[in-house]
C-alpha positions as CSV (number, residue, x, y, z in Angstrom):
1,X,8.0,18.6,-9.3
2,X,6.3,17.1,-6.3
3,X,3.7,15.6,-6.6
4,X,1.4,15.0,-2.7
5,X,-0.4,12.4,-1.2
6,X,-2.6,13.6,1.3
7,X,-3.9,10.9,3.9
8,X,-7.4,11.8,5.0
9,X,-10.3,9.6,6.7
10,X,-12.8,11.0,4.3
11,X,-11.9,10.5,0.8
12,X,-13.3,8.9,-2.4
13,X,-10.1,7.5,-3.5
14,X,-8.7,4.0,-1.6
15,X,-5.3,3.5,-1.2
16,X,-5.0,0.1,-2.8
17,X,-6.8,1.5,-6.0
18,X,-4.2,4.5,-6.1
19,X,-1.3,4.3,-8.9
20,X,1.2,6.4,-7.6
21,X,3.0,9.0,-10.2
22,X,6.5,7.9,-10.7
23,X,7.7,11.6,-9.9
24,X,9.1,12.5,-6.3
25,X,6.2,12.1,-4.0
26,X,5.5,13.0,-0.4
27,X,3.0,11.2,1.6
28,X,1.1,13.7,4.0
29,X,-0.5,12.7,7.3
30,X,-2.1,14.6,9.7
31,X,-1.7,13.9,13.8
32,X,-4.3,11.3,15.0
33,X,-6.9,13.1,16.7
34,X,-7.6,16.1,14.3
35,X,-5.9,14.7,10.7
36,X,-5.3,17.3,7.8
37,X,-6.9,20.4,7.6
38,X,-10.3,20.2,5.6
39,X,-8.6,22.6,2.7
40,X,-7.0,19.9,1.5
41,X,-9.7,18.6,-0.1
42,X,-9.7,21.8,-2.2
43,X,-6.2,21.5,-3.4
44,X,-5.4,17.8,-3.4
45,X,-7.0,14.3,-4.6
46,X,-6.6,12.4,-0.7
47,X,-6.5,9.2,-0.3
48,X,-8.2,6.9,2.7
49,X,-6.9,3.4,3.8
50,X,-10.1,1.7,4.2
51,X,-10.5,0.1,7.4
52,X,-13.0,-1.1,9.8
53,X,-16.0,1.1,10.6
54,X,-15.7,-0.8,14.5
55,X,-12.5,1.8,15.0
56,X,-11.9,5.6,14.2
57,X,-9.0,5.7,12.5
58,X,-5.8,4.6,12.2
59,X,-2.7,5.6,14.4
60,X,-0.4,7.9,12.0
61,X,2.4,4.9,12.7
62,X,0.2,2.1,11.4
63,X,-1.3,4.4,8.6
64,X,2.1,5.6,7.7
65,X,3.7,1.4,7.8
66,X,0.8,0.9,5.0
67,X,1.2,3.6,2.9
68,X,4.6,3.3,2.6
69,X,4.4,-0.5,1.9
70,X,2.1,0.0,-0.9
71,X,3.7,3.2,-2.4
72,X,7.2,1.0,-2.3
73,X,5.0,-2.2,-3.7
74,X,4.2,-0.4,-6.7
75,X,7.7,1.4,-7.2
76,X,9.7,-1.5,-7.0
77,X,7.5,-3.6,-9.9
């Protein structure tokens, strides 16, 4: 089993309040100007990296640098 991480800017759970299941994961981002299709929501618990409200969003390099430093943070205990 896989078990997903959608990335999404509109989400009720943080990233640094997320404990990660210790089953293969996958970390899902969208491409910076449009993000993950809105289905998602539907199927998956996303998560949002909290950041300033002075900027849009995140570019998927720097989003992806953060989530993978706190997904490793948390494996590596």
């Amino acid at each position: 089993k896989n078990h997903l991480y959608p990335f999404m800017l509109h989400s009720k759970y943080e990233l640094t309040n997320i404990e990660f299941a210790s089953e293969p994961s996958s970390l899902v981002f969208g491409n910076e100007s449009s993000g993950l299709d809105e289905n998602i929501y539907a199927k998956f618990d996303s998560i949002v990296i909290k950041h300033s409200n002075d900027i849009d969003s995140l570019n998927i390099t720097n989003a992806a640098s953060i989530a993978l430093y706190e997904f490793n943070k948390q494996r590596n205990k």
